[in-house]
TORBAVO-379704 format. One record per residue: residue number from 1; x, y, z of N, C-alpha, C, O in turn. Coordinates in steps of 0.1 Angstrom, whole numbers. Last residue first. Example, Ala and Ser with C-alpha at 12.3 -4.5 7.8 and 13.67 -1.06 7.14 Angstrom:
BEGIN
r nr:2	n.x:128	n.y:-22	n.z:71	ca.x:137	ca.y:-11	ca.z:71	c.x:129	c.y:0	c.z:79	o.x:134	o.y:11	o.z:80 $
r nr:1	n.x:132	n.y:-57	n.z:78	ca.x:123	ca.y:-45	ca.z:78	c.x:132	c.y:-33	c.z:78	o.x:142	o.y:-33	o.z:85 $
END
This chain:
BEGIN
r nr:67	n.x:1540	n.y:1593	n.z:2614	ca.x:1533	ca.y:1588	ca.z:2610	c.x:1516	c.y:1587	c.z:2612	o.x:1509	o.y:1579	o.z:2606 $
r nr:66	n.x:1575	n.y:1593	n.z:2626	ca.x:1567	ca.y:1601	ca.z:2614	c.x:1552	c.y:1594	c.z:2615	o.x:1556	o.y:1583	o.z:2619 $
r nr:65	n.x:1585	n.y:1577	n.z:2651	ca.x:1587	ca.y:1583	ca.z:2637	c.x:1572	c.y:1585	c.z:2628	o.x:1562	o.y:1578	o.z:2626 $
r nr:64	n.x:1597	n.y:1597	n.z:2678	ca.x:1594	ca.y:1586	ca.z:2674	c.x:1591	c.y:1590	c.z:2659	o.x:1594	o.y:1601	o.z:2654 $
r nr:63	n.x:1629	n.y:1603	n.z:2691	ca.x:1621	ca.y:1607	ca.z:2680	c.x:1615	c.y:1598	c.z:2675	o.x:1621	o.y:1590	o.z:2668 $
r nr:62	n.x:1650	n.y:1605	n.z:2720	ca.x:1643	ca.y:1596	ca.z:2711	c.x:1630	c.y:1604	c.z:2704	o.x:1623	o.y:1611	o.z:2711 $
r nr:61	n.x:1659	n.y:1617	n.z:2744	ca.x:1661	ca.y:1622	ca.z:2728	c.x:1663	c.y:1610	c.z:2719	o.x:1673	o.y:1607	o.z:2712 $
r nr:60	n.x:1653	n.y:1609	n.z:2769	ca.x:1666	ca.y:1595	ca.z:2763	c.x:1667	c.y:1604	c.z:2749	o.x:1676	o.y:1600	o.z:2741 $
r nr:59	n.x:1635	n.y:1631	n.z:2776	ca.x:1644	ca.y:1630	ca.z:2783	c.x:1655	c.y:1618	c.z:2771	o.x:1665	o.y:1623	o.z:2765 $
r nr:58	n.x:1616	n.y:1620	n.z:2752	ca.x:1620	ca.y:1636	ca.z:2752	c.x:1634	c.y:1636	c.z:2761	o.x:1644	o.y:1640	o.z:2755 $
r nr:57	n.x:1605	n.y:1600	n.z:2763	ca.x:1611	ca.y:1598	ca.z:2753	c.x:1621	c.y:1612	c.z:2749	o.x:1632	o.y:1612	o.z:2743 $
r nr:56	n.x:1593	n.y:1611	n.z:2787	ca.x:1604	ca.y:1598	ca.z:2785	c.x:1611	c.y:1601	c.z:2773	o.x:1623	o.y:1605	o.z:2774 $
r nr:55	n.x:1570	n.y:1624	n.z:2775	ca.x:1581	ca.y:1630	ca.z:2782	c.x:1593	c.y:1618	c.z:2783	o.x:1604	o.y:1621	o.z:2777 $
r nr:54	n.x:1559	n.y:1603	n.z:2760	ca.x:1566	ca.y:1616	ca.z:2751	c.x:1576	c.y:1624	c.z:2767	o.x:1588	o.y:1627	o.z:2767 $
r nr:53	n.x:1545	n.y:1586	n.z:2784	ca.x:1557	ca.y:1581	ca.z:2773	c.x:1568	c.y:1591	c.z:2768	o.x:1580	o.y:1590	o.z:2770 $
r nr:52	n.x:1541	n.y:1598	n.z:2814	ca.x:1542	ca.y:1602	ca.z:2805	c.x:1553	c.y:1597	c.z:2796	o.x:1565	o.y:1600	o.z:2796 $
r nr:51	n.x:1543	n.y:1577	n.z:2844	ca.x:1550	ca.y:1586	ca.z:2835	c.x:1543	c.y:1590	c.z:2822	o.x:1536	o.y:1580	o.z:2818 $
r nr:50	n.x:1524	n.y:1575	n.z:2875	ca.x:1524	ca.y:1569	ca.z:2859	c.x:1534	c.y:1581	c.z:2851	o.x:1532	o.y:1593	o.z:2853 $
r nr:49	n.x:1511	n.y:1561	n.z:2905	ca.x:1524	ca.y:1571	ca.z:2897	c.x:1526	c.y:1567	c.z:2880	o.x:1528	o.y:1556	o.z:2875 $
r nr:48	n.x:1488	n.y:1559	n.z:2931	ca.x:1494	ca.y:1555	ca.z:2914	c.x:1502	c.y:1566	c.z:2910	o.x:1499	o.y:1578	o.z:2911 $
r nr:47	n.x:1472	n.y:1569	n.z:2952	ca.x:1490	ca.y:1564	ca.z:2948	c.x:1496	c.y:1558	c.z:2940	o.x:1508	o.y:1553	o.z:2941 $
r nr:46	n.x:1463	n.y:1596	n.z:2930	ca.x:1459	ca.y:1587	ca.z:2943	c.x:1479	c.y:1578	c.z:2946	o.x:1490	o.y:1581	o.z:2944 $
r nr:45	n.x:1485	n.y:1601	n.z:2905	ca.x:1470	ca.y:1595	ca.z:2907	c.x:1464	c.y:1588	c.z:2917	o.x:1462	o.y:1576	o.z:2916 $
r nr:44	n.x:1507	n.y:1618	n.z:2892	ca.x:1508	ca.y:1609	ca.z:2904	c.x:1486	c.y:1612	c.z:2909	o.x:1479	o.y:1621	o.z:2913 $
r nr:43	n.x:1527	n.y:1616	n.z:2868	ca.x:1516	ca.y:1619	ca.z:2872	c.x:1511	c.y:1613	c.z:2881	o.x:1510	o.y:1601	o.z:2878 $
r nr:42	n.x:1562	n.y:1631	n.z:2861	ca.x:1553	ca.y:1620	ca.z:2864	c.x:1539	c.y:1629	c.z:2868	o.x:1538	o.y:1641	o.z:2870 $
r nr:41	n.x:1590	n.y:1639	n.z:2837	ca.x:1575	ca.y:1644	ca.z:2845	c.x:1568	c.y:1633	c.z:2849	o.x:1567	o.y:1624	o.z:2841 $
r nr:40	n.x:1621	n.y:1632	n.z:2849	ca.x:1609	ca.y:1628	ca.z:2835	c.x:1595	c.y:1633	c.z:2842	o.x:1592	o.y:1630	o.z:2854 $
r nr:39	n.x:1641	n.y:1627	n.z:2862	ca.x:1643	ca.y:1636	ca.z:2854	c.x:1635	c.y:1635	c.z:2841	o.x:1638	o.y:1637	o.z:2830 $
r nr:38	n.x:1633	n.y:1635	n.z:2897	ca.x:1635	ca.y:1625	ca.z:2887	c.x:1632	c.y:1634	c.z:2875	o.x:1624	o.y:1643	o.z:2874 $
r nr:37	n.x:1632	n.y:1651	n.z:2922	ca.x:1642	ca.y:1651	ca.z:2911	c.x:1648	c.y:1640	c.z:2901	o.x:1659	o.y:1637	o.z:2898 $
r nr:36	n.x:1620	n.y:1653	n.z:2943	ca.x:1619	ca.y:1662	ca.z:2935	c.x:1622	c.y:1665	c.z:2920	o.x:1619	o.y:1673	o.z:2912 $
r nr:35	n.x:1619	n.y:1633	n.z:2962	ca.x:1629	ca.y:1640	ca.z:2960	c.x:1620	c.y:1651	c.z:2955	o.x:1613	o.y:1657	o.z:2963 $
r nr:34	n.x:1601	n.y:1612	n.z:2953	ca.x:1600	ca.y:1620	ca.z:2962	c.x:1605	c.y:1629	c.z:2968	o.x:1600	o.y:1634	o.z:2977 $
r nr:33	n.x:1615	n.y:1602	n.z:2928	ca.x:1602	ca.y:1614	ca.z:2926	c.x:1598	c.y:1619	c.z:2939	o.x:1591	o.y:1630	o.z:2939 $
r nr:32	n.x:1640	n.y:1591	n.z:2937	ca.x:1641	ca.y:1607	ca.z:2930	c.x:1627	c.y:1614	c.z:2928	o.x:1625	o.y:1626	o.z:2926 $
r nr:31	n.x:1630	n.y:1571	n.z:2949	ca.x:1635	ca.y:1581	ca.z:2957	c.x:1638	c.y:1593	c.z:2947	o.x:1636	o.y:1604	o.z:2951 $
r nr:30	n.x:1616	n.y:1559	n.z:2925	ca.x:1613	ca.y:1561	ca.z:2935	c.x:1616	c.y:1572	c.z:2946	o.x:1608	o.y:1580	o.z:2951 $
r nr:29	n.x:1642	n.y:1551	n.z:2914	ca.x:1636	ca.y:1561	ca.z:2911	c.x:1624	c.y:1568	c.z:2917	o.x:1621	o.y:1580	o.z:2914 $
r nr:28	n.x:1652	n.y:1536	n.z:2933	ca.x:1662	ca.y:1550	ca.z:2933	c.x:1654	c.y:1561	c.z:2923	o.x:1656	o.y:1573	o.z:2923 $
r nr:27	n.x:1642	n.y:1515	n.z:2932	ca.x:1637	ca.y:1518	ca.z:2944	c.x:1648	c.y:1532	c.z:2940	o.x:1649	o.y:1538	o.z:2950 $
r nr:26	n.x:1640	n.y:1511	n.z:2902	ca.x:1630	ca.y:1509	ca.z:2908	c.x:1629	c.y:1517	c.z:2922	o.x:1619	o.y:1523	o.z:2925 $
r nr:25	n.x:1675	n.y:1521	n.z:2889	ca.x:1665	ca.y:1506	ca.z:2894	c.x:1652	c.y:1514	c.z:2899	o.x:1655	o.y:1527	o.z:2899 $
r nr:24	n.x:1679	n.y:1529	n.z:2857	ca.x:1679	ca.y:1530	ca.z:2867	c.x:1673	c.y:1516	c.z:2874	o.x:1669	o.y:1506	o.z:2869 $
r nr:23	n.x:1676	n.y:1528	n.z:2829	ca.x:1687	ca.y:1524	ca.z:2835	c.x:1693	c.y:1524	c.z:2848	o.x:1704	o.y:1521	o.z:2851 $
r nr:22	n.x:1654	n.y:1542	n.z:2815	ca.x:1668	ca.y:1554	ca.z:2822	c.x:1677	c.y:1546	c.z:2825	o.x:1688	o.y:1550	o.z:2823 $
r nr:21	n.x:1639	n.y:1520	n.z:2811	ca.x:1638	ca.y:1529	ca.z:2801	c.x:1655	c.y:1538	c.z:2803	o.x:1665	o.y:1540	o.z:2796 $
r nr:20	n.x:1633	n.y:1515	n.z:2838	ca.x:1644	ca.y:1505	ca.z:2834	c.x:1641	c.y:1516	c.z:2820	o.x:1647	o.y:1525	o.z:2826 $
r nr:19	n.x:1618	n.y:1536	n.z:2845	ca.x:1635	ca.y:1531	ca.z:2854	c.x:1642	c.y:1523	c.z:2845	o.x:1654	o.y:1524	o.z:2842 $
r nr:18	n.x:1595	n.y:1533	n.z:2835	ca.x:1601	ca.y:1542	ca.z:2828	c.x:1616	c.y:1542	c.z:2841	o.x:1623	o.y:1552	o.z:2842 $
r nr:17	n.x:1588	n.y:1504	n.z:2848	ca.x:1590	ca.y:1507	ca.z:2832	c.x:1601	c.y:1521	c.z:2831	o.x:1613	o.y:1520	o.z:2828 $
r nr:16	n.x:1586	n.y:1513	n.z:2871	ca.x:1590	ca.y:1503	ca.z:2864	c.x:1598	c.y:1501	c.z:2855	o.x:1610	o.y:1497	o.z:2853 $
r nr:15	n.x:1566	n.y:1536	n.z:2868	ca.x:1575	ca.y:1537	ca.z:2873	c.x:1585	c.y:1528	c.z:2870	o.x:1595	o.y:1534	o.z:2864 $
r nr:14	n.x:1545	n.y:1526	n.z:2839	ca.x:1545	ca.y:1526	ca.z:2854	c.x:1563	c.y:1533	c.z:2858	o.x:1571	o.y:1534	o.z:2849 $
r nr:13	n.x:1533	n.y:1546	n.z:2814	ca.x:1540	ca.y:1537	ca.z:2817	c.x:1541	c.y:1542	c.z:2836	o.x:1538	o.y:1552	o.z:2843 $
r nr:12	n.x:1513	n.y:1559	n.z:2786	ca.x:1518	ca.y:1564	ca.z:2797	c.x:1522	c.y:1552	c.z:2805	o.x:1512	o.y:1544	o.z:2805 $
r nr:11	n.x:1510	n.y:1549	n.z:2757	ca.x:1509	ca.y:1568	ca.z:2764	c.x:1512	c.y:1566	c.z:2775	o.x:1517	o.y:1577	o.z:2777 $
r nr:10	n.x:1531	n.y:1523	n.z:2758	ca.x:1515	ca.y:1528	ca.z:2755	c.x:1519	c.y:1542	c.z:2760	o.x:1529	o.y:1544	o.z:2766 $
r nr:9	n.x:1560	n.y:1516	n.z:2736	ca.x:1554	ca.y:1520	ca.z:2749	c.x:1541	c.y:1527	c.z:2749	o.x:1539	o.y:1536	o.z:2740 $
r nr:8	n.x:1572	n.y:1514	n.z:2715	ca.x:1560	ca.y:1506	ca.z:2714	c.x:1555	c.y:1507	c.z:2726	o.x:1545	o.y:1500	o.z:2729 $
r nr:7	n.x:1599	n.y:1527	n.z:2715	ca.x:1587	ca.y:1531	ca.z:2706	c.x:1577	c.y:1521	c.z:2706	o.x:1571	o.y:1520	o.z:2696 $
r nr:6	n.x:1611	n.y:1509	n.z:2730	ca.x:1606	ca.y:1523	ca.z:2737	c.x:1599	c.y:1531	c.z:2730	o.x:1592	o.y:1540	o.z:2734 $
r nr:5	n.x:1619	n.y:1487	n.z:2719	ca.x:1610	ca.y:1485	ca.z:2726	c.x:1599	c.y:1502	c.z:2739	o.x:1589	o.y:1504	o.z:2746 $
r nr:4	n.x:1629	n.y:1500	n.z:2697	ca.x:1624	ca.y:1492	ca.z:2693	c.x:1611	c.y:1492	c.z:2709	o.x:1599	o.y:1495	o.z:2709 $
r nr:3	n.x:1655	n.y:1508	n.z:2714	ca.x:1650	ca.y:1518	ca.z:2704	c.x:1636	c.y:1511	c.z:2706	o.x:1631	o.y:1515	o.z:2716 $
r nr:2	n.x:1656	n.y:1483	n.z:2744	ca.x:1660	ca.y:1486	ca.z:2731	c.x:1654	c.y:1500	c.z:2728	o.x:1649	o.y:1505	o.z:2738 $
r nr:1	n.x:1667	n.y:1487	n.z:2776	ca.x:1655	ca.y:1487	ca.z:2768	c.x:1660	c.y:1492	c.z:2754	o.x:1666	o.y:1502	o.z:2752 $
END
């Protein structure tokens, strides 16, 4: 995922998204939130899982810009 495309992420992304953001796959991040130990805060809504953009972005130390 480019710079570019990680500053146009809405407030909060699917599991999906914030794997391919890390460079991970889908089914390992997955296993890291039932772990304990995926390395981005998630919010887990019935069985909806949704990340937090600013935490994502906080983890890759991306600064979105000014504005």
């Amino acid at each position: 995922m480019t710079l570019e495309e990680l500053l146009a992420l809405p407030p909060t992304v699917n599991v999906t998204t914030a794997a391919r953001a890390l460079g991970i796959g889908v089914h390992k991040a997955y296993k890291l939130i039932k772990e304990g130990s995926f390395p981005v805060q998630t919010l887990t809504m019935g069985s909806t899982v949704k990340v937090p953009t600013a935490a994502l972005w906080r983890v890759l130390e991306v600064t979105p810009p000014a504005g």
